[in-house]
C-alpha positions in Angstrom: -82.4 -31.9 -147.9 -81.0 -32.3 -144.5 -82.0 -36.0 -144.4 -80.2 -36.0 -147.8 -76.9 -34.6 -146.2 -76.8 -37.2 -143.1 -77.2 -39.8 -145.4 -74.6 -38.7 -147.6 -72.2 -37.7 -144.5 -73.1 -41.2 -143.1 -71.8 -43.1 -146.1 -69.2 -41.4 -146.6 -67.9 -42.0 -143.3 -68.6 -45.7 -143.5 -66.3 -45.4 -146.6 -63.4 -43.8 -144.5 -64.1 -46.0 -141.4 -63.8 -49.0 -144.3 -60.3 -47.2 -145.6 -59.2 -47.0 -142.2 -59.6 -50.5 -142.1 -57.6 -51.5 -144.7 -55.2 -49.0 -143.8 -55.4 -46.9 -146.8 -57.6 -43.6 -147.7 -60.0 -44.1 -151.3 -57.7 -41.3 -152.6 -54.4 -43.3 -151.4 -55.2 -46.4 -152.9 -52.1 -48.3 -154.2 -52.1 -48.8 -157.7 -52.5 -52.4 -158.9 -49.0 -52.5 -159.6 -48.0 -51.7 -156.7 -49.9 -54.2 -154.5 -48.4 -56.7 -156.9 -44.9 -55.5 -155.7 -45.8 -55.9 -152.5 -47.6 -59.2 -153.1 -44.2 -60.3 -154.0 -42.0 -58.9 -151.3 -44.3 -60.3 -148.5 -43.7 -63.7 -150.5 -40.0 -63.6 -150.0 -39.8 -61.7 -146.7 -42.4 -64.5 -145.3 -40.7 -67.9 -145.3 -37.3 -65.6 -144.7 -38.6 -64.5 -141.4 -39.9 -67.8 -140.7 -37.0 -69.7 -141.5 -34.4 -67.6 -139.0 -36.7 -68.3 -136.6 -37.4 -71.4 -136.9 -34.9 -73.8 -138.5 -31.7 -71.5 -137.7 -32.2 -72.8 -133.8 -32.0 -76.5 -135.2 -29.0 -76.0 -137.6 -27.4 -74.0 -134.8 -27.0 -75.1 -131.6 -28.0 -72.3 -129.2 -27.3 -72.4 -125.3 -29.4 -70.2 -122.9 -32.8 -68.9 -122.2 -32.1 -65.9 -124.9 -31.6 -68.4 -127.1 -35.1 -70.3 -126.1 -37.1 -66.9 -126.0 -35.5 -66.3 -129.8 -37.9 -68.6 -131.1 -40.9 -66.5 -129.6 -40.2 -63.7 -132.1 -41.0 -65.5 -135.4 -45.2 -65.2 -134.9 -45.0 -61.9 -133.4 -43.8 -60.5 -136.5 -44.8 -63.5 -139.0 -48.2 -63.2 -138.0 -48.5 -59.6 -138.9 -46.8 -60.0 -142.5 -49.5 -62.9 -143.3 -51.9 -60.2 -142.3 -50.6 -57.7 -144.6 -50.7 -60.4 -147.5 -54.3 -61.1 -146.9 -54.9 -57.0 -146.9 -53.1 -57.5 -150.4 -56.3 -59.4 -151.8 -58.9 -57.3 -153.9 -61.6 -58.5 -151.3 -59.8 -56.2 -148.8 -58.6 -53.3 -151.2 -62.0 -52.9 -152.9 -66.0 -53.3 -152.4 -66.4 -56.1 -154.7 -69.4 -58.2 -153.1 -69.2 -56.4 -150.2 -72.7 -57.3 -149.4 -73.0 -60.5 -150.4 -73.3 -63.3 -148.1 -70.7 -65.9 -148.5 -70.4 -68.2 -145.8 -72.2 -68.4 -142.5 -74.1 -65.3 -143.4 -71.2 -63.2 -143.2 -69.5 -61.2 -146.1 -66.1 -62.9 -147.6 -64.2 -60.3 -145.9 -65.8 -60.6 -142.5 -65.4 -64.6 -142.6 -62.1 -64.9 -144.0 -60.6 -62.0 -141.1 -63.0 -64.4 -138.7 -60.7 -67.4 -140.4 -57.3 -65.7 -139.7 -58.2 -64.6 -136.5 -58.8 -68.8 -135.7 -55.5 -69.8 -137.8 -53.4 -67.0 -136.2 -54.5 -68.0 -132.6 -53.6 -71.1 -133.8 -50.4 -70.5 -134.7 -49.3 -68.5 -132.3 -50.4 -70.8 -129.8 -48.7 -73.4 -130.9 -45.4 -71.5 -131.0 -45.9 -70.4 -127.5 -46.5 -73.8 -126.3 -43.7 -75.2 -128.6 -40.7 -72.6 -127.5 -42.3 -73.2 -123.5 -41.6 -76.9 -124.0 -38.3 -76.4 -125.2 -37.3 -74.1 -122.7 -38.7 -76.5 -119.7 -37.1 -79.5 -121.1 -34.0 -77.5 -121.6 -34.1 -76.3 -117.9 -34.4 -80.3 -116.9 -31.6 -81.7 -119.1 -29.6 -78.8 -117.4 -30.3 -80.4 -114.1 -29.5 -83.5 -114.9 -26.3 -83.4 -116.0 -25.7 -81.2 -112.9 -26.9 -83.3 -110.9 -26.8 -87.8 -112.6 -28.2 -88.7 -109.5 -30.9 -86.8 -109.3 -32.5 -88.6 -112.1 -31.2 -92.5 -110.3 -32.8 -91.2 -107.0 -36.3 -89.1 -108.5 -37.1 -91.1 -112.3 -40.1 -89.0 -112.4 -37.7 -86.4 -113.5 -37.0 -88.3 -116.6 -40.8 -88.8 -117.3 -41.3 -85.2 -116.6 -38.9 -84.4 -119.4 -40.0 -86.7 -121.8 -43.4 -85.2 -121.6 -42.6 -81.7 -122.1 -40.6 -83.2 -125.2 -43.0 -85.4 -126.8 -46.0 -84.4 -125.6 -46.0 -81.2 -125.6 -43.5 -79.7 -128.0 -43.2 -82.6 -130.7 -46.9 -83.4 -131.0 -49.2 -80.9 -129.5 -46.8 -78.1 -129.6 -45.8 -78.9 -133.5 -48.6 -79.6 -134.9 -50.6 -76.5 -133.2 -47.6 -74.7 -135.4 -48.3 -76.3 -138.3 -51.3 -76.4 -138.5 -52.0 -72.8 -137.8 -49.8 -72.2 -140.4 -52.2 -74.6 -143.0 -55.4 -72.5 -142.0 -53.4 -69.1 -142.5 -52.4 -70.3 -146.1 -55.8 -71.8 -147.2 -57.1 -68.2 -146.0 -55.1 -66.9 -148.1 -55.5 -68.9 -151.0 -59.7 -68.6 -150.8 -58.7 -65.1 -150.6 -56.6 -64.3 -153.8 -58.3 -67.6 -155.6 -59.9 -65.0 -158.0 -57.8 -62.2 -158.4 -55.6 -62.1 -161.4 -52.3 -60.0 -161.2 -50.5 -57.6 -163.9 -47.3 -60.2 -163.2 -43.8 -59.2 -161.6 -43.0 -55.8 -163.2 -39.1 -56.9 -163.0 -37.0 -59.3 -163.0 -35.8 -59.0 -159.2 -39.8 -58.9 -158.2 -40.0 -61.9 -160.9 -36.8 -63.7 -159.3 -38.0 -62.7 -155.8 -41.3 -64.6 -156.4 -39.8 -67.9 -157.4 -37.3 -67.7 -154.5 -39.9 -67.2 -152.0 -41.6 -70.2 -153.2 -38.3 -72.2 -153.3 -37.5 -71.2 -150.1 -41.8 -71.5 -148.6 -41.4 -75.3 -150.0 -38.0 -76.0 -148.4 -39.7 -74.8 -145.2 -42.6 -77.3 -145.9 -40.5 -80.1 -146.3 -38.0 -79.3 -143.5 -41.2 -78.8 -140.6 -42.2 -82.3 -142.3 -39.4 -83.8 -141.8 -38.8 -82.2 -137.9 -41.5 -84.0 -136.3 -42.7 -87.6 -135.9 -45.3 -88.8 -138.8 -44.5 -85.0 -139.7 -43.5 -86.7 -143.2 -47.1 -88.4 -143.7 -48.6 -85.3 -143.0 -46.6 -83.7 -145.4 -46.5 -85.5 -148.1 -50.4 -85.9 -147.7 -51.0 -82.0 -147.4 -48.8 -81.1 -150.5 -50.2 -83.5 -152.6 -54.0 -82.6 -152.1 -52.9 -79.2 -152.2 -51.1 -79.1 -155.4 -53.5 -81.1 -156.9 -56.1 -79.2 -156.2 -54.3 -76.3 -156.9 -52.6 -77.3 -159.9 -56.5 -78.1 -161.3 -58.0 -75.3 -160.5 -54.8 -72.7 -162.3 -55.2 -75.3 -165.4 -58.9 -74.7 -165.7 -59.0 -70.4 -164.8 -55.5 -70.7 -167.2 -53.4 -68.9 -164.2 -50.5 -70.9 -164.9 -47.7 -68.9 -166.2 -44.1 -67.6 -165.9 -45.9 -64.2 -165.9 -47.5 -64.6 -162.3 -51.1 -64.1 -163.7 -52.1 -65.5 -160.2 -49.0 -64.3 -158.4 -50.6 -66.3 -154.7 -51.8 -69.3 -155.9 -49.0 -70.2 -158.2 -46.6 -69.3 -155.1 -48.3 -72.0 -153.1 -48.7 -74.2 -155.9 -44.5 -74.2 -156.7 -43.5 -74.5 -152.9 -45.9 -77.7 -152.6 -44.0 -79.2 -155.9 -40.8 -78.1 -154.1 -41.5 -79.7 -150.8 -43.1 -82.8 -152.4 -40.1 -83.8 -154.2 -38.1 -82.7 -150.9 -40.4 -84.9 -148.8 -40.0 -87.8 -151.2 -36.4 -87.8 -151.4 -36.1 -88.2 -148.2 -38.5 -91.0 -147.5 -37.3 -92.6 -150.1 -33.7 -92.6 -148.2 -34.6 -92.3 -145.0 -38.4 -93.6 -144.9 -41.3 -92.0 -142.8 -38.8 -91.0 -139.8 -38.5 -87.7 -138.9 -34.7 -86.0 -138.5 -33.9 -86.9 -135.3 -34.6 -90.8 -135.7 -32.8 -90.6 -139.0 -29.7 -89.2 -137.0 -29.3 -86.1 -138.2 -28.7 -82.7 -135.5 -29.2 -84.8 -133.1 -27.7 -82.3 -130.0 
């Protein structure tokens, strides 16, 4: 009897140390409508967040180091709401295979938090190095036009800034970013790739959905189109993706204006959006990235 009770006590404690986890109690649990209302909001709220933070410094011209630490705010938050969304998925929110080896002996929940622990260092360090570049290369361009002999008398100066440019922010610093970014969505569509959804329960969740996917796929296209050979990347990475995507939906019949696979169809219609984004504007412009093509230039 009494090894009966620890046994029991010990279970049930794993089960509360596992709610803690997930950061709900078993008798707490959001409904399923619910977590598909919040599926939806961190849809929207993502690529908003991300888009003040990161494409709001290049449409606006911002002066100072305020203005250069700004862009350190987007992952400090952003990474935390593509947390939440992978908490969202019925891997995290239930026991279903808990057990079960998936990949690299280790349960799909314990790989795919191993997976966004890699993306998310990632990503964050990629925006840490990109917003550090910027701010050196800011600090040097100040200098110089204090000072327009300083570059005639010391050219290293000018070398110096062209590293921390295209070195380090345009190529290592960018593509840390984005690539972070690619592992944290691919995490999170291995995550929700079997869950089916009771859809938007109204139409401002339902119009909230396709907004955020609008706006995820203007993001694409407009990171694409920020850095050099950004564009080939792109157009590479949304193709395969909504390919692959777009076969997979077709065969499991998720596609539909209902949301039946409220995730995947969100990545799936902001890879068609920045597709046709990304070949518009290689079309007009060709595989150059904004700055070469002239455009917000300062």
């Amino acid at each position: 009897m009494s090894s009966y009770q620890k046994t029991s006590r010990s279970s049930l404690s794993a089960q509360r140390d596992e709610s803690i986890l997930i950061g709900v109690t078993d008798t707490e649990r959001v409904s399923e409508k619910n977590y598909d209302s919040r599926i939806v909001i961190l849809l929207l709220i993502i690529p908003i967040w991300t888009f003040l933070f990161t494409a709001l410094p290049v449409l606006i011209n911002f002066q100072g180091v305020l203005a250069d630490l700004y862009r350190i705010v987007e992952p400090i938050v952003g990474l935390p709401l593509y947390y939440f969304l992978l908490l969202s998925a019925d891997v995290f929110t239930t026991d279903i295979n808990h057990k079960r080896k998936f990949a690299f002996g280790l349960s799909e929940k314990s790989f795919l938090g191993l997976w966004f622990m890699i993306a998310g260092s990632i990503y964050t360090q990629g925006a840490a190095m990109h917003a550090t570049a910027i701010m050196a290369k800011h600090e040097i361009e100040n200098a110089e036009a204090n000072n327009p002999q300083m570059v005639l008398a010391y050219p290293v100066v000018k070398d110096v800034e062209n590293y921390y440019r295209d070195t380090l922010e345009h190529l290592i610093g960018h593509y840390m970013y984005a690539g972070g970014a690619i592992l944290i969505a691919l995490c999170n569509i291995i995550a929700f790739r079997n869950q089916r959804h009771n859809s938007p329960h109204s139409v401002p969740l339902i119009i909230g959905w396709v907004i955020g996917s609008l706006m995820y796929g203007i993001l694409i296209a407009g990171v694409a189109i920020e850095f050099p050979k950004g564009t080939i990347v792109g157009l590479v990475y949304t193709l395969v993706l909504g390919i692959l995507l777009g076969i997979f939906l077709i065969r499991v019949k998720g596609i539909s204006l209902h949301g039946r696979c409220l995730v995947l169809q969100y990545y799936l219609m902001s890879s068609v959006v920045a597709l046709i984004i990304i070949v518009i504007w290689i079309c007009i412009h060709g595989f150059t990235d904004r700055k070469s093509a002239g455009y917000l230039t300062n």
